[in-house]
Each structure stands twice: as structure tokens, then as C-alpha cells.
mmCIF file as gemmi writes it, N, C-alpha and C atoms, coordinates in Angstrom:
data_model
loop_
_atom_site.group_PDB
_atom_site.id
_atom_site.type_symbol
_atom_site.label_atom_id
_atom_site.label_alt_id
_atom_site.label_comp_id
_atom_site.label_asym_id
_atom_site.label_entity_id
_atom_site.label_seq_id
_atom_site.pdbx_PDB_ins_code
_atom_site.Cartn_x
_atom_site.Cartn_y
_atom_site.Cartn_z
_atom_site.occupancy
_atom_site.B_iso_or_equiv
_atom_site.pdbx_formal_charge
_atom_site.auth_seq_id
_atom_site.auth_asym_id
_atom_site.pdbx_PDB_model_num
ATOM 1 N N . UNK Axp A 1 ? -68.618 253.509 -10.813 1 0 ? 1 A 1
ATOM 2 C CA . UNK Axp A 1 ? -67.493 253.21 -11.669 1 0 ? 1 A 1
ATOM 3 C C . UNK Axp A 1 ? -67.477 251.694 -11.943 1 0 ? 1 A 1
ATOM 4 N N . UNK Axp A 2 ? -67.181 251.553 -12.993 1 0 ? 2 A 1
ATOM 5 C CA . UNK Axp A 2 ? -66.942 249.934 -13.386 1 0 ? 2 A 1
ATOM 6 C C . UNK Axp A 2 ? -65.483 249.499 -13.533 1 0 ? 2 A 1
ATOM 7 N N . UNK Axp A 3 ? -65.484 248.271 -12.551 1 0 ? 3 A 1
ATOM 8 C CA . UNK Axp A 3 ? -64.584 247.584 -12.574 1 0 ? 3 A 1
ATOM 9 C C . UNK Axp A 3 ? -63.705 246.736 -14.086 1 0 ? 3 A 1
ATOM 10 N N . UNK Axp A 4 ? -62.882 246.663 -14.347 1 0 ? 4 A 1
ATOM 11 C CA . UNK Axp A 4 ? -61.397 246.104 -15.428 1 0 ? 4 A 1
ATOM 12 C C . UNK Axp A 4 ? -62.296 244.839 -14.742 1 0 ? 4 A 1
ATOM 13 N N . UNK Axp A 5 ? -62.466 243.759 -13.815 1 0 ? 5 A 1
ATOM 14 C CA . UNK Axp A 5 ? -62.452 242.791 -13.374 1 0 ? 5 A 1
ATOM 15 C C . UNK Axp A 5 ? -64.112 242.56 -14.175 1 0 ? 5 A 1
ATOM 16 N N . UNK Axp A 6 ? -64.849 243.156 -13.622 1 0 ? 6 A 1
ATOM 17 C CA . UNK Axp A 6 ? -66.407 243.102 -14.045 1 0 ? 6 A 1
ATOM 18 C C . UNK Axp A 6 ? -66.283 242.941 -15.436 1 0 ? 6 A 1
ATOM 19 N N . UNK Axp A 7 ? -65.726 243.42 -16.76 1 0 ? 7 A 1
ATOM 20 C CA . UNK Axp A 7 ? -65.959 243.813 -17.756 1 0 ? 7 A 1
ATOM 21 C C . UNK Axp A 7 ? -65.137 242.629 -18.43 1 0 ? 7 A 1
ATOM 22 N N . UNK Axp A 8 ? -64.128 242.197 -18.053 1 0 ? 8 A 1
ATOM 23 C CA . UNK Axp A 8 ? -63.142 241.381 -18.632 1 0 ? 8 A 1
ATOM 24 C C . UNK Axp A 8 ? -62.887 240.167 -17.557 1 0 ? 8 A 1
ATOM 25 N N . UNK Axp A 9 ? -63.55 239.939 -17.1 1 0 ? 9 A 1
ATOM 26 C CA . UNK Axp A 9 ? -63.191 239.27 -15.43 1 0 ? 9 A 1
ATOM 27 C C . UNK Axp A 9 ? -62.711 237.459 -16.474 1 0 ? 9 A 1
ATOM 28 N N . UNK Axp A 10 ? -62.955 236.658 -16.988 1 0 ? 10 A 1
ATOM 29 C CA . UNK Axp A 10 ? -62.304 235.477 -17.087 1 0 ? 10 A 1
ATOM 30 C C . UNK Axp A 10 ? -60.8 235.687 -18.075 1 0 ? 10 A 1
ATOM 31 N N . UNK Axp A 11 ? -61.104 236.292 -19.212 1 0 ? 11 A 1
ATOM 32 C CA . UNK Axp A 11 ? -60.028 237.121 -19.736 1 0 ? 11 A 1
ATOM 33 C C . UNK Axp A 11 ? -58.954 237.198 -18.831 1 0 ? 11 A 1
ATOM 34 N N . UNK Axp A 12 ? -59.079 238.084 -17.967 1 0 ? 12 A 1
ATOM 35 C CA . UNK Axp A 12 ? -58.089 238.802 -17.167 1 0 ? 12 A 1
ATOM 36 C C . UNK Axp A 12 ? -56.913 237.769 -16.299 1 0 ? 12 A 1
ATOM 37 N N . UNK Axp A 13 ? -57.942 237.09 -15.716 1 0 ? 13 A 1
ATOM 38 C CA . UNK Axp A 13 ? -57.63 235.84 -14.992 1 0 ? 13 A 1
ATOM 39 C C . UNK Axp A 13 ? -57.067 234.878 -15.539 1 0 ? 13 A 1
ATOM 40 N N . UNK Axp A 14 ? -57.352 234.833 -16.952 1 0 ? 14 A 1
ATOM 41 C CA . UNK Axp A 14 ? -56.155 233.858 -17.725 1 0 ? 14 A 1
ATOM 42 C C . UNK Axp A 14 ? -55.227 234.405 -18.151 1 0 ? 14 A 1
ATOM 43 N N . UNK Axp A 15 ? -55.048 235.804 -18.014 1 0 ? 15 A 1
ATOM 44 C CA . UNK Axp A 15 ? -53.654 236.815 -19.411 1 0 ? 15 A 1
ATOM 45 C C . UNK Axp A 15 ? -52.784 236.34 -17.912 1 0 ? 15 A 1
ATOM 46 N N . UNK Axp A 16 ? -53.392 236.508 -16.583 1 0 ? 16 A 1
ATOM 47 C CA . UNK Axp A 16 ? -52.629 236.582 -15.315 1 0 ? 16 A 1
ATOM 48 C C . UNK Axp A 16 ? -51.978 235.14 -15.027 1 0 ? 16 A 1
ATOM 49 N N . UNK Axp A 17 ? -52.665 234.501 -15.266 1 0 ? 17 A 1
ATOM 50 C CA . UNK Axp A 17 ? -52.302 232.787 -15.455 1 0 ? 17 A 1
ATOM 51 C C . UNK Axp A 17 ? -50.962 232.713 -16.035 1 0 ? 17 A 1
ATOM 52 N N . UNK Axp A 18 ? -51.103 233.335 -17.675 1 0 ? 18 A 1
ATOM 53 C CA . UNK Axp A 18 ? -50.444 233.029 -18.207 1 0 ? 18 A 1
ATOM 54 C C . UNK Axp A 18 ? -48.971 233.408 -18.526 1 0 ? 18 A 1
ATOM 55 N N . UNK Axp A 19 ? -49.497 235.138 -17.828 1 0 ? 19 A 1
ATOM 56 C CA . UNK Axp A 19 ? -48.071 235.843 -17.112 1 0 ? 19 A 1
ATOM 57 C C . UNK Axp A 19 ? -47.149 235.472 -16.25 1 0 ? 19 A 1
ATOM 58 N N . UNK Axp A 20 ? -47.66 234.562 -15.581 1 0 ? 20 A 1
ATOM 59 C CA . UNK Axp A 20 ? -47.1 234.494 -14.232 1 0 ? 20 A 1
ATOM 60 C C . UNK Axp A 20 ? -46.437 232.956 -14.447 1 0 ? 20 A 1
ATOM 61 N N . UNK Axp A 21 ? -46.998 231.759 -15.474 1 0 ? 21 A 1
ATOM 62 C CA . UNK Axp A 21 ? -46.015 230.926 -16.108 1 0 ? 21 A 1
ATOM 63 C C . UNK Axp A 21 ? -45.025 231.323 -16.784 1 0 ? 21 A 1
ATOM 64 N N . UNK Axp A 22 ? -45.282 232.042 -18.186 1 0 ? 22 A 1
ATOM 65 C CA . UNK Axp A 22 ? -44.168 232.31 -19.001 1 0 ? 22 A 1
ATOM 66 C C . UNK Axp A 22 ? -42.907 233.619 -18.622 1 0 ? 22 A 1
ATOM 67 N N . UNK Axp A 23 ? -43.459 234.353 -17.446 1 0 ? 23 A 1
ATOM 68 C CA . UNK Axp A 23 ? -42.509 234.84 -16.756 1 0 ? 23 A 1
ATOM 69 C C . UNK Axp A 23 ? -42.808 234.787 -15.109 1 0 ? 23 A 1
ATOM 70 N N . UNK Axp A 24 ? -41.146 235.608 -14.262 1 0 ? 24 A 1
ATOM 71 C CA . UNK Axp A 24 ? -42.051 235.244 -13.107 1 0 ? 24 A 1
ATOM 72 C C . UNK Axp A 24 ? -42.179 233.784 -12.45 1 0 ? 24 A 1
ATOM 73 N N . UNK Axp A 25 ? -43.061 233.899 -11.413 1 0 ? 25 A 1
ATOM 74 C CA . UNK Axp A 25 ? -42.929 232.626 -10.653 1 0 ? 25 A 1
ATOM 75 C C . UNK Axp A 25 ? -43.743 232.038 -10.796 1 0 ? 25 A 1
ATOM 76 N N . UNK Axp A 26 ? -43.637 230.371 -11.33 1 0 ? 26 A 1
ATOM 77 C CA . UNK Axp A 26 ? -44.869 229.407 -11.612 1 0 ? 26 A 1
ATOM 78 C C . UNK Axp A 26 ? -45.988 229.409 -10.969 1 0 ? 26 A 1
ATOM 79 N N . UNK Axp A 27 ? -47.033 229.084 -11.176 1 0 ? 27 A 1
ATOM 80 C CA . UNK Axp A 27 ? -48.324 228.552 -10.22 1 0 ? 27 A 1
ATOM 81 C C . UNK Axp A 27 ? -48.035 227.25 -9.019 1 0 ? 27 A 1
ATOM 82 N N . UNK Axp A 28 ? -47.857 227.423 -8.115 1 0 ? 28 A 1
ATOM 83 C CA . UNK Axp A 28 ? -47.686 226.263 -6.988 1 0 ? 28 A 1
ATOM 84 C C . UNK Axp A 28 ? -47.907 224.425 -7.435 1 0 ? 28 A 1
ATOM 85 N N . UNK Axp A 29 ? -46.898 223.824 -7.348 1 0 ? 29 A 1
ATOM 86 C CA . UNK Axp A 29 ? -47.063 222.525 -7.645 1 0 ? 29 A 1
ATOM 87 C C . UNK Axp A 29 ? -46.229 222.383 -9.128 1 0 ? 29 A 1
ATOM 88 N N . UNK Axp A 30 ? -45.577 223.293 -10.074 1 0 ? 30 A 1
ATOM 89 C CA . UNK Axp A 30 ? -44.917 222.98 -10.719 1 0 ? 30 A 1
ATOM 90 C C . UNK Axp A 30 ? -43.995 224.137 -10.919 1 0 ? 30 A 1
ATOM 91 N N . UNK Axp A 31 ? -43.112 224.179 -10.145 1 0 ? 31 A 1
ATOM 92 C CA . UNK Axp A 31 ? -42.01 224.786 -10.028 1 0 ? 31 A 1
ATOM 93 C C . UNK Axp A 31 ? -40.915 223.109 -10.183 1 0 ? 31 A 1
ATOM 94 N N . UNK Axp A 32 ? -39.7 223.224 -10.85 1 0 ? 32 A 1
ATOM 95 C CA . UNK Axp A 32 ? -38.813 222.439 -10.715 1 0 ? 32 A 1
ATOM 96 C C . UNK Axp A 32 ? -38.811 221.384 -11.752 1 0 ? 32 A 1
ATOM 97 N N . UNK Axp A 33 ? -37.984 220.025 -11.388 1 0 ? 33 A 1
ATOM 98 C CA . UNK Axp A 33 ? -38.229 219.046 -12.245 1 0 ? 33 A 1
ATOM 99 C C . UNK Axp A 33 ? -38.308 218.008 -11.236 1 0 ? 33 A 1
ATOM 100 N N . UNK Axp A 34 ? -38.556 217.099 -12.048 1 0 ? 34 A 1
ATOM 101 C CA . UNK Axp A 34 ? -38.946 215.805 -11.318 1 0 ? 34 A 1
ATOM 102 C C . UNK Axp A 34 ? -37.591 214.92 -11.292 1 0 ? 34 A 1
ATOM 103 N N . UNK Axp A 35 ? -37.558 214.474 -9.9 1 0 ? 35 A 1
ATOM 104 C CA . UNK Axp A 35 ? -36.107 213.164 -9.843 1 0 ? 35 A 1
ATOM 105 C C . UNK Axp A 35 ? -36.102 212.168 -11.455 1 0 ? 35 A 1
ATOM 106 N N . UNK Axp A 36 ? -37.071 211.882 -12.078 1 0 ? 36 A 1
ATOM 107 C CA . UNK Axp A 36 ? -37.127 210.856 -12.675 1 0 ? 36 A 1
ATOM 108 C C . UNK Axp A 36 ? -36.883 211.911 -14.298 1 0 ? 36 A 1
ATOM 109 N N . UNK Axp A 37 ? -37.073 212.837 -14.23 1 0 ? 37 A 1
ATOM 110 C CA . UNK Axp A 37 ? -36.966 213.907 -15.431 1 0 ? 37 A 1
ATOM 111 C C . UNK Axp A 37 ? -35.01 213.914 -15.381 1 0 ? 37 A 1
ATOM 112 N N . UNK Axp A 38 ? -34.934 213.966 -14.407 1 0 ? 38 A 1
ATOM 113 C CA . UNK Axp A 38 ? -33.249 214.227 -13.97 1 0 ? 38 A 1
ATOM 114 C C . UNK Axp A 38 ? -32.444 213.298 -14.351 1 0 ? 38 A 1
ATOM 115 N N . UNK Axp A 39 ? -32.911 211.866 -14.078 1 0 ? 39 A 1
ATOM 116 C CA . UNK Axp A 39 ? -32.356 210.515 -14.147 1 0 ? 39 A 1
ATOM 117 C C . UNK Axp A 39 ? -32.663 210.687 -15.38 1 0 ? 39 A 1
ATOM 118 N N . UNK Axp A 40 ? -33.504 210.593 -16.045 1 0 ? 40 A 1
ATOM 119 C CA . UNK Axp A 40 ? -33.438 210.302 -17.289 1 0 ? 40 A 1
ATOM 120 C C . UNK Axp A 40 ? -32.32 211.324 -18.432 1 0 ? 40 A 1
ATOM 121 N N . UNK Axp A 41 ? -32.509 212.78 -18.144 1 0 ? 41 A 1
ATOM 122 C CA . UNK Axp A 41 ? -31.382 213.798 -18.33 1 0 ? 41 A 1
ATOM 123 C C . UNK Axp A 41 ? -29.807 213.054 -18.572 1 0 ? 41 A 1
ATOM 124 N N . UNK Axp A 42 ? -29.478 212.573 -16.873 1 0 ? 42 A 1
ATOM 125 C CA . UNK Axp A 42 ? -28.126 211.87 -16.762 1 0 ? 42 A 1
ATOM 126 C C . UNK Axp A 42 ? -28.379 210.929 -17.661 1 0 ? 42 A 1
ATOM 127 N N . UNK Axp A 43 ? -29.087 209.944 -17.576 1 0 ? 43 A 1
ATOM 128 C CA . UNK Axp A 43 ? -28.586 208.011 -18.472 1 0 ? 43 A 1
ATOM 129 C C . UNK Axp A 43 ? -28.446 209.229 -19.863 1 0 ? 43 A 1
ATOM 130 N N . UNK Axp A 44 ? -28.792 209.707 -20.187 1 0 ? 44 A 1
ATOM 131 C CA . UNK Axp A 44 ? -29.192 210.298 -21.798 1 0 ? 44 A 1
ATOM 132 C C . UNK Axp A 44 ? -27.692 210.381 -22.113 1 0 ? 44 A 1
ATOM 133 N N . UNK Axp A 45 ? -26.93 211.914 -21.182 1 0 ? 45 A 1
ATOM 134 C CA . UNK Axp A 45 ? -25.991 212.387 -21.377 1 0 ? 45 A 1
ATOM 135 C C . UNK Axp A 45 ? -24.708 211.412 -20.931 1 0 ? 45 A 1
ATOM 136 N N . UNK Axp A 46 ? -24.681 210.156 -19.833 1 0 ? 46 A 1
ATOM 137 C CA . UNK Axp A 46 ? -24.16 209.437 -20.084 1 0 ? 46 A 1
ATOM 138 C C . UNK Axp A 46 ? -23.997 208.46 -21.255 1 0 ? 46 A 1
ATOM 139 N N . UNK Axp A 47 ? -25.355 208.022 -22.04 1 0 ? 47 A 1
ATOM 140 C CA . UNK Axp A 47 ? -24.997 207.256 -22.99 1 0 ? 47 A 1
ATOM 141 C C . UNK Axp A 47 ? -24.318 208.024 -24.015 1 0 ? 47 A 1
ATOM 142 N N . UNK Axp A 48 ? -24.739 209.17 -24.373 1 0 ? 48 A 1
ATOM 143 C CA . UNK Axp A 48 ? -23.585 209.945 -25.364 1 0 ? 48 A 1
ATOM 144 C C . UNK Axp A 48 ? -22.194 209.776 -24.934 1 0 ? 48 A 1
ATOM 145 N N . UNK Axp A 49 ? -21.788 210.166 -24.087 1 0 ? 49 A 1
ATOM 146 C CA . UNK Axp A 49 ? -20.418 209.961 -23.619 1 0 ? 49 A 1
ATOM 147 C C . UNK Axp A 49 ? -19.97 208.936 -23.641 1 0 ? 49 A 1
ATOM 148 N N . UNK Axp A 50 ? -20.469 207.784 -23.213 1 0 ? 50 A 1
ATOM 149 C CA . UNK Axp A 50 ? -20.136 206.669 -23.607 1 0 ? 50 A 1
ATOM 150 C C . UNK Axp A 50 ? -19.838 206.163 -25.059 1 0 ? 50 A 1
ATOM 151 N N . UNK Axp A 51 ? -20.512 206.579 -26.105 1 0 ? 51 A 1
ATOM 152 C CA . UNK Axp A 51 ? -20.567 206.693 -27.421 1 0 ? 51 A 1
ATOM 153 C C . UNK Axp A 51 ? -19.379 207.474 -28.15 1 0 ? 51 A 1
ATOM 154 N N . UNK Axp A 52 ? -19.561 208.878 -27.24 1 0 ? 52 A 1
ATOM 155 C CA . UNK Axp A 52 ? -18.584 209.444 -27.97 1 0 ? 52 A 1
ATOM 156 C C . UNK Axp A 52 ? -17.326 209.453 -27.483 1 0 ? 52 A 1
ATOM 157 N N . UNK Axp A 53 ? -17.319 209.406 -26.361 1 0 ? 53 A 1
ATOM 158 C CA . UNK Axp A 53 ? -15.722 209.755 -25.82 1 0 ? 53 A 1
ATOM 159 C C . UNK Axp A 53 ? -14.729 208.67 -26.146 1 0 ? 53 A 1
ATOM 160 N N . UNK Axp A 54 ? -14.684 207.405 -26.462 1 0 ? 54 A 1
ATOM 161 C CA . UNK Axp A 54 ? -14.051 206.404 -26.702 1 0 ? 54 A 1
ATOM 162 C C . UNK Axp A 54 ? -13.252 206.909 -28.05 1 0 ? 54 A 1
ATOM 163 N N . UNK Axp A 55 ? -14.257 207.58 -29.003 1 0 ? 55 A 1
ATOM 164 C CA . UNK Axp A 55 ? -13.658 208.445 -30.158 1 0 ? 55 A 1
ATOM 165 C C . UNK Axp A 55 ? -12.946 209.491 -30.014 1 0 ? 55 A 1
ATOM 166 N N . UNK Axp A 56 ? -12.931 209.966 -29.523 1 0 ? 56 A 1
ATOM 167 C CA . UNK Axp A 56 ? -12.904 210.981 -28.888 1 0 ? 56 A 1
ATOM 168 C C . UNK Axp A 56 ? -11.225 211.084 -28.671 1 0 ? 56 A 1
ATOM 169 N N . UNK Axp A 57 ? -11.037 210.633 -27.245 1 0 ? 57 A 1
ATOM 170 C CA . UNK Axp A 57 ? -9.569 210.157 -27.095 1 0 ? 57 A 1
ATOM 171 C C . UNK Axp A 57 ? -9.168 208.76 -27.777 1 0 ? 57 A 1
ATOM 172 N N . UNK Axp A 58 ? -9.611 208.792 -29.083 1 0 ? 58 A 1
ATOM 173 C CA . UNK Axp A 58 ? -9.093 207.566 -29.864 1 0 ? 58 A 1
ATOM 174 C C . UNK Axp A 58 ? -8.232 209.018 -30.572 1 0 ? 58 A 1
ATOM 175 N N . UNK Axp A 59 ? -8.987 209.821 -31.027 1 0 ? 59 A 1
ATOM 176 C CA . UNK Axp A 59 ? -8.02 210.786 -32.153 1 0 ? 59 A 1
ATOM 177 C C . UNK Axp A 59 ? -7.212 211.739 -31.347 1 0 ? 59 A 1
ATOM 178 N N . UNK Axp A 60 ? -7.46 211.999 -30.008 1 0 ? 60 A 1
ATOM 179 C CA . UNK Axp A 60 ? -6.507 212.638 -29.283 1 0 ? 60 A 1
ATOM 180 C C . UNK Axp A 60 ? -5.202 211.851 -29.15 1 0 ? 60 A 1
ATOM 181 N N . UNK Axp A 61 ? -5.348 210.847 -28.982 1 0 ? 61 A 1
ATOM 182 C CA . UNK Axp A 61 ? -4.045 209.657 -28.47 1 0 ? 61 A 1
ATOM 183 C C . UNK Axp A 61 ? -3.413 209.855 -30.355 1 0 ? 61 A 1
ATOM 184 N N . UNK Axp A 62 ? -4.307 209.427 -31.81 1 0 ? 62 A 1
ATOM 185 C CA . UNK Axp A 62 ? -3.589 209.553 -32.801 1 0 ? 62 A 1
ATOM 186 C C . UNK Axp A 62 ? -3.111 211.098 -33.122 1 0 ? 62 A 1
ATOM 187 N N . UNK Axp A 63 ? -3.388 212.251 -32.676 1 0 ? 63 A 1
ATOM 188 C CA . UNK Axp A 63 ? -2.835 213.238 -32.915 1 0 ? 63 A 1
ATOM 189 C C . UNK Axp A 63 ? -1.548 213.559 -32.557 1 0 ? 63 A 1
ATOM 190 N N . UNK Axp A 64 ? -1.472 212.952 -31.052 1 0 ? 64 A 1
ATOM 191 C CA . UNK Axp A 64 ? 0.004 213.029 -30.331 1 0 ? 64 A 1
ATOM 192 C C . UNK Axp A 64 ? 0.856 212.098 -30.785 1 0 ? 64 A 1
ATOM 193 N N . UNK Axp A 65 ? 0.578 210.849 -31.638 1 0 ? 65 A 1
ATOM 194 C CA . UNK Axp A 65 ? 1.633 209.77 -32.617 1 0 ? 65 A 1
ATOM 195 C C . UNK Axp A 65 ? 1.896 210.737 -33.977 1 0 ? 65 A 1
ATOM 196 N N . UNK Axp A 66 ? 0.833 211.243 -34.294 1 0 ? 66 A 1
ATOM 197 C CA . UNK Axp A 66 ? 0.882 212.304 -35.321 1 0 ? 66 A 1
ATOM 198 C C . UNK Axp A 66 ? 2.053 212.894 -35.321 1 0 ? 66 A 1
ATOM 199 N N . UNK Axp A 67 ? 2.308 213.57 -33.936 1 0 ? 67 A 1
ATOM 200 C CA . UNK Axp A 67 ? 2.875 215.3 -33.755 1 0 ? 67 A 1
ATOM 201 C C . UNK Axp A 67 ? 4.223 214.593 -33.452 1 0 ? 67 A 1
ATOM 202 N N . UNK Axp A 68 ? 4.327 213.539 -32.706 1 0 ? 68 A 1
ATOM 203 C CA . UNK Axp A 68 ? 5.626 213.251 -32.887 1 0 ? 68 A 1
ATOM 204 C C . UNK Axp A 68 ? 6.316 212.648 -33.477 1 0 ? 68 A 1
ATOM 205 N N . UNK Axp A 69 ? 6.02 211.892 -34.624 1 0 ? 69 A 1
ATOM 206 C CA . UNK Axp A 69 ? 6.178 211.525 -35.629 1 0 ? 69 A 1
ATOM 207 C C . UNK Axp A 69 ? 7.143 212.769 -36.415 1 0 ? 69 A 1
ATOM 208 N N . UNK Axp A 70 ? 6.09 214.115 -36.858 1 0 ? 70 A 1
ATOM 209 C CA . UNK Axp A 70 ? 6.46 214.641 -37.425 1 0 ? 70 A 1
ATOM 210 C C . UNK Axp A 70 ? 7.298 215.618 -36.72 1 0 ? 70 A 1
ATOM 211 N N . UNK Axp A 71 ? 7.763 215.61 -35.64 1 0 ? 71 A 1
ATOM 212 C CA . UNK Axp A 71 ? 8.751 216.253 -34.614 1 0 ? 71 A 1
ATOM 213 C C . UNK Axp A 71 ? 10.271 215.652 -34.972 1 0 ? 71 A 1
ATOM 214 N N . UNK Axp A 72 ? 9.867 213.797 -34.911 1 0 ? 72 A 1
ATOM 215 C CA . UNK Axp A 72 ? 11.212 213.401 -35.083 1 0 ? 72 A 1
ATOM 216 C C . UNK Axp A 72 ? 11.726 213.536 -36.614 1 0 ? 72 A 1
ATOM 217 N N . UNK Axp A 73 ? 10.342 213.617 -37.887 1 0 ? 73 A 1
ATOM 218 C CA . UNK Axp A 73 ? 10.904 213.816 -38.986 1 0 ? 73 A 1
ATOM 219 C C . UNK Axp A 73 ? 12.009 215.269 -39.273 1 0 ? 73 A 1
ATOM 220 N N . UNK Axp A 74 ? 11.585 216.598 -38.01 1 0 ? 74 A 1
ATOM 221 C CA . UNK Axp A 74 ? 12.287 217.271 -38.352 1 0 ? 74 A 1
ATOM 222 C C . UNK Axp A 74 ? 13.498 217.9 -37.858 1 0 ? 74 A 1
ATOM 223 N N . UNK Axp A 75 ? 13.349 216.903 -36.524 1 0 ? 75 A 1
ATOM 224 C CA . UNK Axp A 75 ? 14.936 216.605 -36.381 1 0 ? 75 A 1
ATOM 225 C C . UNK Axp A 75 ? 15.839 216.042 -36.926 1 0 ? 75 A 1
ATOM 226 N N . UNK Axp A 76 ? 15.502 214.738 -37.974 1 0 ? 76 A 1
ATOM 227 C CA . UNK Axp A 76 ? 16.334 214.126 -38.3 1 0 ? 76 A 1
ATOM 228 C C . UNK Axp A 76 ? 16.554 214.995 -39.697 1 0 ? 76 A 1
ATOM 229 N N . UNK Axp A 77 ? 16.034 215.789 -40.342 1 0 ? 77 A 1
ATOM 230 C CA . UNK Axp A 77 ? 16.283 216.499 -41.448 1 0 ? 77 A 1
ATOM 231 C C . UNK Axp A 77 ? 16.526 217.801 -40.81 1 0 ? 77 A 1
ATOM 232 N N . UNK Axp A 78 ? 16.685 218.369 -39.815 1 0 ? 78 A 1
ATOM 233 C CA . UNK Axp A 78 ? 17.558 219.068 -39.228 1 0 ? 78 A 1
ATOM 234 C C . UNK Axp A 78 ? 19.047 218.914 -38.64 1 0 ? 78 A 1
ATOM 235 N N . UNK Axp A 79 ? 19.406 217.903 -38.423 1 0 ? 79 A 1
ATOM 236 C CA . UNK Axp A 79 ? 20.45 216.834 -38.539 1 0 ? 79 A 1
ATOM 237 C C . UNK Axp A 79 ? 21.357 216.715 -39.546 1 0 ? 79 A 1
ATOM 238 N N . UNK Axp A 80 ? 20.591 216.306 -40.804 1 0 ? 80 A 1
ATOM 239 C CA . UNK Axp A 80 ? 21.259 215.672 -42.042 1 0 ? 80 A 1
ATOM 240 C C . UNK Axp A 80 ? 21.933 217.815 -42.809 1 0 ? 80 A 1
């Protein structure tokens, strides 16, 4: 009888390679991320925040001058 391995043998060994990255558990030595992949992740998502959030609760703080603004307009024409 002939061997699947004999007939297809480097083939095989790479479909298995490649199974076992794109699903399944990596090949040994790159499972995870790297500390410096991570750090770089954080500064990233800190500098956005830094960028954005200042805006951010700039229009939150003008929404609430907004709302009461137009709170006291309708008391006082609830009033009159």
C-alpha cells in the first residue's frame, strides 16, 4: 500500500504548517506579542487620547452650558 506521505510528502507538510498557523495553535516561538509590540500599541492609543479627548470634553462641558441655557429659557417663558 502506498503511503498519502510518500506521494505528497512536502505538500502535506506545508498544508499542515499552514493549518496549524491560520487556525489552532501556532508553531513554537511565535505564539503572543512582543513587550515592545505592546508599548508601542499603548504610546499609539495614548497619543490619540491625548488628541482627542481634550475635544472631546471641550463639547461635553459646551453641551451642558447648552442644556441649561435652554432650561432657564423655558422657565422664564414658563413664568411670563
Amino acid at each position: 500500500m502506498i503511503s498519502l506521505k510518500a506521494i505528497g510528502g512536502p505538500f502535506i507538510e506545508s498544508t499542515k504548517w499552514q493549518r496549524g498557523r491560520l487556525g489552532g495553535r501556532p508553531p513554537d516561538g511565535e505564539a503572543g506579542f512582543t513587550l515592545v509590540e505592546m508599548l508601542v500599541v499603548i504610546a499609539i492609543i495614548g497619543l490619540i487620547m491625548g488628541l482627542i479627548g481634550p475635544r472631546v470634553l471641550n463639547y461635553l462641558s459646551e453641551s451642558k452650558v447648552k442644556a441649561a441655557k435652554i432650561q432657564l429659557q423655558s422657565f422664564a417663558s414658563a413664568r411670563a
